[in-house]
N, C-alpha and C positions, 0 to 999 in steps of 0.2 A: 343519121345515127349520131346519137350523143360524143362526144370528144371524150377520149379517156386520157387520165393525167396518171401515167403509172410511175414519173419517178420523182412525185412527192411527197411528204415523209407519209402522208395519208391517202393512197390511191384512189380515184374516184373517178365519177364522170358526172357530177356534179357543179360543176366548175368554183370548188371551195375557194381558191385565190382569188376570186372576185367578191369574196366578202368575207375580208381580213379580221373582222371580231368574232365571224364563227369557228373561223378558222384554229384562231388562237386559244379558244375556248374548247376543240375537239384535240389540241396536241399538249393542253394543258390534262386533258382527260387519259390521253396517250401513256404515259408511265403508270398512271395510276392501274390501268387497264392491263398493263405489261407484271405490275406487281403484284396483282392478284390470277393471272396467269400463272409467274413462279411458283405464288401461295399456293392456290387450290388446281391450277391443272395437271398432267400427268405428271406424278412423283420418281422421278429417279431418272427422266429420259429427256431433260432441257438441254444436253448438249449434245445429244445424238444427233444425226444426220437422216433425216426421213425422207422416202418416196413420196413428197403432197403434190395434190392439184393447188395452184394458186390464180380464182377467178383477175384475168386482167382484162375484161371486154362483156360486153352484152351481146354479144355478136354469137347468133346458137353454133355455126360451124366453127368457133375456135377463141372460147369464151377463156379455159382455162389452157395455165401452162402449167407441164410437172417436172418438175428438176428437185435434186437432194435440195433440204434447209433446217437450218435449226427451231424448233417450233417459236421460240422465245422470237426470233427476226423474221420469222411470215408474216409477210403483206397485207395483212388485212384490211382491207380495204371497203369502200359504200360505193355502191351500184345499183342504182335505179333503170329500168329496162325504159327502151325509148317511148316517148309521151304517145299517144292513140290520137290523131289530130280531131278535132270534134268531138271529143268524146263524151256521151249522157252519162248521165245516174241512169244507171240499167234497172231502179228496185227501189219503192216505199212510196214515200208522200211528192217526195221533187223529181218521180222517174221521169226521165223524157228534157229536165235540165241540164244545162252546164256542170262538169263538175269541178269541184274545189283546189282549185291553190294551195288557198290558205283556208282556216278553218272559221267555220262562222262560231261567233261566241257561244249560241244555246248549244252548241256541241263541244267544246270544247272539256270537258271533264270528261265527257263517255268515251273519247276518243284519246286523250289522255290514260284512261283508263284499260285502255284495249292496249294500246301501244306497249305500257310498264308490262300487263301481265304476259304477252307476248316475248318483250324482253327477257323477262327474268327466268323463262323456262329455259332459255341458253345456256347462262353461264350455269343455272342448277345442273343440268344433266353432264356437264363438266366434271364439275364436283364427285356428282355419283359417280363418275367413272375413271377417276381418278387413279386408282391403285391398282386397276386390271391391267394394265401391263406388266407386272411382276410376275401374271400367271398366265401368260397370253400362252394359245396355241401355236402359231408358228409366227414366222415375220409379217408374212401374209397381211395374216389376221392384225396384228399389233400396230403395222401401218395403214390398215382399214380403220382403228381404235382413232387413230391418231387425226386421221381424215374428217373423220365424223367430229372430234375434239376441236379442231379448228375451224372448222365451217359452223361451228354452234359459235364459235366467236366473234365468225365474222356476220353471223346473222343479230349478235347482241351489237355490234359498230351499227346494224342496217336501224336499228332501234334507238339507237343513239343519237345517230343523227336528226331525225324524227325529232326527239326529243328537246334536243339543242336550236334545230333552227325553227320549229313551229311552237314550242310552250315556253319559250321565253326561262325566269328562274325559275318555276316551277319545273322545268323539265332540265334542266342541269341539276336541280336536289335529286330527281328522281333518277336522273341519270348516275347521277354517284350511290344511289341508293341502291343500284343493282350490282355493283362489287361491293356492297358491306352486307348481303343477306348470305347467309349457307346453307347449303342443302339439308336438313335434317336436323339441325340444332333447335334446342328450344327456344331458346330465348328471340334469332332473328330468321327464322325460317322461308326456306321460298314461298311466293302468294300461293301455289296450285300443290296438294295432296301429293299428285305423283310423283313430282321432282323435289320432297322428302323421302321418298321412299330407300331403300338403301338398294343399293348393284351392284352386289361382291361375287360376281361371278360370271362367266361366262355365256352361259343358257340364258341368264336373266340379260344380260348383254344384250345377247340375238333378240331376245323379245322384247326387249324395250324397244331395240331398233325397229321391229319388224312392226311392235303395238304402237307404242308411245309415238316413235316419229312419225307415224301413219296419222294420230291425232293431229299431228302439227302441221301435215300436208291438208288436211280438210279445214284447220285455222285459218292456215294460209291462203286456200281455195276461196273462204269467205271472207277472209279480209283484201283478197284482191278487188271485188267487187263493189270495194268502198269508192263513196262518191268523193272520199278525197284523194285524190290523186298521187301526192308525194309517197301514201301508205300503199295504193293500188300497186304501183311503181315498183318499190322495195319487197312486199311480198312476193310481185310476179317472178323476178329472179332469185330469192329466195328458196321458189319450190324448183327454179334449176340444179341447186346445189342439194337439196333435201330428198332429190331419187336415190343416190347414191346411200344415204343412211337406211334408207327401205331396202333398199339393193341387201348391203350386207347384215341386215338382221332375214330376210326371205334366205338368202342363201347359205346363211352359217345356220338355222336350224333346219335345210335340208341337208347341210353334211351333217349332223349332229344324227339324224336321223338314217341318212346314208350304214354310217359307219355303227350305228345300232345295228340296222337289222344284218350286216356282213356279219358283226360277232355274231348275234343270236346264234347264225346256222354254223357256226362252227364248234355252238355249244350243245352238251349234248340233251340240256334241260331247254335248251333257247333263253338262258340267264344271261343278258344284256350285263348284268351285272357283274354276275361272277367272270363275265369275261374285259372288265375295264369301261366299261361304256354307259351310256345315261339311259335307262331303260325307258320305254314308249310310256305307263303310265306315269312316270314324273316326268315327263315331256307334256303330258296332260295337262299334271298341274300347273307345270308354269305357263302353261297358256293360259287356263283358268284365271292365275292369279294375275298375269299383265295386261291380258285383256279386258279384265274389271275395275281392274284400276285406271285404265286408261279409257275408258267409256264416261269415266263422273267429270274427265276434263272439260267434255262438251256442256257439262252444266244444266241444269234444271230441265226435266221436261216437259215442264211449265216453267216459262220465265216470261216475265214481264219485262226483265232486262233486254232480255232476245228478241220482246217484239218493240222496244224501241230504241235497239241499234237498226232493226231490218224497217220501222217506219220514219227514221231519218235518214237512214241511208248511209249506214254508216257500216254496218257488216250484212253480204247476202250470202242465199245459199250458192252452194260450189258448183261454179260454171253455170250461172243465174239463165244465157242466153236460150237452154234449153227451154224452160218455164214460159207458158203461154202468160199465165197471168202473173206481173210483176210488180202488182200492188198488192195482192193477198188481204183483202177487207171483210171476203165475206165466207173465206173458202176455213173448212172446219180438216182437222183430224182427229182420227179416235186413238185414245191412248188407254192401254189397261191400268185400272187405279185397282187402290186397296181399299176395300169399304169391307165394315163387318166381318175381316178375318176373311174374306174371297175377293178376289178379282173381276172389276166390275170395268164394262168399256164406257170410258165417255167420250163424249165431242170437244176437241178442245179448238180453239179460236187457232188459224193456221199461223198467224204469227207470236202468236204467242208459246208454240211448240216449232221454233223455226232452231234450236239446238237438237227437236229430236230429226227433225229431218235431216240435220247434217251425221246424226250421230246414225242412223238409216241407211245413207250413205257408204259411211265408214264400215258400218256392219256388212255390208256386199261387199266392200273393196277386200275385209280382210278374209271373207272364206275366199276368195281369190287363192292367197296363199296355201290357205288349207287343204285345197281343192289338190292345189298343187304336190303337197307333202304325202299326202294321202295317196295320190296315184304311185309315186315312189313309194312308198310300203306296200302295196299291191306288186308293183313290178318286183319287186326281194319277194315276193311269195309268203308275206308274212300277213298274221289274220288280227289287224287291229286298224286303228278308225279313228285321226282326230275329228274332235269338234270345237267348236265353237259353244261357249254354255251361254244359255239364257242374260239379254240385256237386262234382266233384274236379279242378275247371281252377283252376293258380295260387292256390293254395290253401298260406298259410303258418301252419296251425294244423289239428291234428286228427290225422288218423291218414292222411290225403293230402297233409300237410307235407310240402315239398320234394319229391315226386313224380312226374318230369314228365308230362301228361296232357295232349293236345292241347284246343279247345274242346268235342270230341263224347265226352269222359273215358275217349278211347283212349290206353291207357299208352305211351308212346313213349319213346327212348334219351332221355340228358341232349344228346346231339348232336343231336339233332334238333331238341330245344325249343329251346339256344342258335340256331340257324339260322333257326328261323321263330317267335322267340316275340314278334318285331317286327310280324308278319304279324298277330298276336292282340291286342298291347297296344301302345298310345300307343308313338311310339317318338319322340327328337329332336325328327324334322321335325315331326311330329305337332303337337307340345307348339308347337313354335315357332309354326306355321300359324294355329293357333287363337288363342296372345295377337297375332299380329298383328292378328287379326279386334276386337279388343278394347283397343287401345290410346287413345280416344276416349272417356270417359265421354259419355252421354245426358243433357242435365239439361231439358231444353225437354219441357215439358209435352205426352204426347201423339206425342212424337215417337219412334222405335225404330231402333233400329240394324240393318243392311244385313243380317243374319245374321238375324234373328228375326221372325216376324209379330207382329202386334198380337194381345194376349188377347179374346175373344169380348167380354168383358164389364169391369168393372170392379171394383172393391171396394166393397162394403155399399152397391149400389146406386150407386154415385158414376158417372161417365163414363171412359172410356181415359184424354180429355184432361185428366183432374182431376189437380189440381198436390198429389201427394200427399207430397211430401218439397219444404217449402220452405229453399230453398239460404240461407246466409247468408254476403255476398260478404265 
C-alpha cells in the first residue's frame, strides 16, 4: 500500500516531497484554489463548524476521517488508489500492453482534453450550489450540501495534479484556467451545458445529485479504464467518494416524495399542494428536466471522438472486464436516427457509438432509483408512476439536438412541443411554487422543513438530531 503523507500542507500519497518543483508549483496553486473557494463556494457558512468526512488513506476499511472543520481549512488532499502490479490496457488498438506512466506524445492533447473537461465540472457544480444553504431543510441535509461541496474540490486537486505533473506549462494554464471559468456566465462559462445550468433550489439539488452525479460516476467508470495509469489511479478513488453524492440526491427525493404522499392523505382533495408539499407531477418534471440534461454530458451518439479515445485506449466502457471482445473492429449497433421527419434504425460502427453504450448504462442504473421511488408511492397507497422519459426528450446535444420529441420519444411538430412542453418541464409557476416552499432556512438541530421527511438514519452512526453544521451567529 502506498504511504500517506497527511500532515503536509498538501496530503497525499503520492510521495509529492520527492519532487520539490512540483511541489512548489501545487502550494503556489494552494491560495489561489483557497480564494476562489471564499469567492464562489458556499455563501454565508466559511466560519462555521461542519460534520465532513475527510479522505486520509486508500485503504477501503478506513479511508476517511469525520470530525467538526471549517470548510476554508479542509484537507483536501491527492489520492491515487494503489498501482495493479502487471497491469494491461484492458481495450482498443494496444489491448493486451503495458500500461502508461507517462503519456505518449500522439495522445497527449486527447487526454489533456479529457482531464480539463473532467476538472472543470467540479468546481462548476460548486458554484451552482452555492446559495442553497440559506434555504436548506434541516442540518442534516446542509451538511450533506456541504459534503458533496467539498469532495467536488477535492476531486478538482485529483485533476490538478494530473495536470501539473504530466502536461508540463500547458497543464498549469489550464490548471488556473479551472478557477477563472463560472458556472453560467457568458462571457467565461463552464466547458459542459449542465454545470451552466442554474440549482436554486432544493428538488433540483436532489436531482442533480441523483442525475448529474450519476453521469460522473459512469465518467469516472470509463476513465478508470484508461491505459494511462496516473488517470486510472485518481478516478478509481474518486468514485469512492462520489457514492455518497448519489447517496444523497437518491434519498432526499425519496423523503421529498415520502412526505408528499403523508400530506396528500391528510388532504381531503389529495392536494400535495395545498397542504405545503411538492406535488408528484412536478416531481415528474424535474426528473424530466435533470435527466435530459444530464444525458447530452455523455456526448454524441455518434462520435468519432469516442471511437478514438476507446481505439487508443484512452477512455473504455464501465467495468470493460465484463466485455468478451475488447477491440470492437467489427461489432455494429443500431441507433434510431431521424431521416424524413421518422425515425429510422441504423447500424452504427460499435466504437464509434461507445458514448451511447455508456449512456445505456447510465439509463439502467438510474430506473434503478426510480424503481425504488415508485415502490414507495405504492406502499402510501397512492395511484401515480414516475418514469423516466424517452433518451431523445429535450435533448440539446447529439444527433436529437433540437428535435421535438414528446416524453415517450414520439417525434412530434415544433407546434406541439411549444404548446405542451410546459406540460413536461418546470414551467414559471413551477419554479416559483417550490422556492416559495424554501424561503426559511432549517438551523435547529433535528428539525426538517414542512416539504421533507426525516432520513431513516443519521450520519457515521450520529443521531437525526445531531447538530452537525455548527452555526456561528
Amino acid at each position: 500500500m502506498t504511504s500517506i503523507a497527511n500532515n503536509e500542507k498538501i496530503p497525499n500519497n503520492v510521495d509529492l516531497a520527492s519532487d520539490k518543483r512540483l511541489q512548489r508549483a501545487l502550494e503556489e496553486w494552494q491560495p489561489r484554489f483557497i480564494d476562489w473557494w471564499k469567492e464562489m463556494g458556499p455563501e454565508g457558512f466559511q466560519e462555521d463548524q461542519i460534520y465532513l468526512r475527510t479522505a486520509i488513506s486508500v485503504d477501503a476499511d478506513g479511508w476517511a476521517h469525520f470530525d467538526y472543520v471549517k470548510m476554508p481549512d479542509y484537507r483536501w488532499g491527492i489520492f491515487l488508489t494503489d498501482p495493479v502490479k502487471d497491469r494491461t490496457i484492458g481495450f482498443g488498438d494496444h489491448f493486451g500492453k503495458p500500461v502508461w506512466q507517462q503519456i505518449p506524445g500522439e495522445h497527449r492533447n486527447a487526454l489533456r482534453r479529457l482531464v480539463v473537461t473532467q476538472g472543470d465540472t467540479e468546481p462548476a457544480s460548486v458554484e451552482q450550489q452555492r446559495l442553497l444553504g440559506q434555504t436548506c431543510p434541516s442540518l442534516y441535509d446542509l451538511r450533506n450540501l456541504f459534503q458533496v461541496n467539498v469532495e467536488e474540490g477535492r476531486h478538482l486537486w485529483a485533476m490538478v495534479y494530473l495536470l501539473h505533473t504530466y502536461f508540463g506549462r500547458d497543464g498549469r494554464e489550464e490548471a488556473d484556467a479551472l478557477l477563472e471559468r463560472r458556472s453560467g456566465t457568458e462571457d467565461k462559462p463552464r466547458i459542459l451545458g449542465a454545470f451552466n445550468e442554474p440549482c436554486e433550489d432544493w428538488l433540483s439539488f436532489f436531482m442533480f445529485t441523483y442525475f448529474t452525479d450519476r453521469d460522473g460516476k459512469y465518467q469516472l467508470l470509463a476513465l478508470s479504464e484508461s491505459s494511462f495509469d496516473p488517470l486510472s489511479r485518481t478516478t478509481r478513488f474518486m468514485l469512492t467518494e462520489e457514492a455518497h453524492h448519489m447517496f444523497v440526491g437518491e434519498t432526499g427525493v425519496l423523503r421529498v416524495l415520502d412526505r408528499a404522499c403523508d400530506l396528500m392523505k391528510v388532504d381531503k382533495n389529495e392536494d400535495a399542494r395545498a397542504q405545503g408539499a411538492i406535488d408528484l407531477p412536478t416531481i415528474q418534471k424535474y426528473i424530466n428536466r435533470w435527466y435530459s440534461v444530464s444525458l447530452d454530458l455523455f456526448g454524441g451518439e455518434v462520435s468519432s471522438n469516442a471511437a478514438s479515445f476507446f481505439a487508443g485506449g484512452l477512455k473504455g466502457r464501465a467495468k470493460e472486464e465484463r466485455y468478451e471482445d475488447h477491440i470492437a473492429l467489427d461489432a455494429t449497433m443500431t441507433i434510431p436516427m431521424v431521416k424524413d421527419g421518422r425515425l429510422v434504425n441504423e447500424d452504427v460502427a460499435l466504437r464509434n457509438a461507445m458514448n451511447e453504450v455508456l449512456r445505456g448504462e447510465y439509463i439502467e442504473d438510474s430506473q434503478r432509483g426510480l424503481d425504488k421511488w415508485n415502490r414507495l408511492i405504492k406502499e402510501k397507497g397512492v395511484d401515480f408512476t414516475l418514469t423516466l422519459p424517452s433518451s431523445r426528450f429535450n435533448r440539446q446535444g447529439g444527433i436529437y439536438a433540437g428535435i421535438p420529441f414528446d416524453p415517450s420519444g414520439k417525434l412530434i411538430t415544433k407546434e406541439e412541443w411549444e404548446a405542451r412542453k410546459h406540460e413536461w418541464l418546470p414551467n414559471d409557476s413551477d419554479k416559483t411554487y417550490i422556492k416559495s416552499l424554501m424561503t426559511t432556512p432549517i438551523y435547529e438541530p433535528g428539525k426538517m422543513a414542512n416539504w421533507i421527511s426525516a432520513p431513516k438514519q443519521g450520519i457515521k452512526g450520529r443521531p437525526v438530531e445531531f447538530e452537525y453544521v455548527k452555526r456561528q451567529a
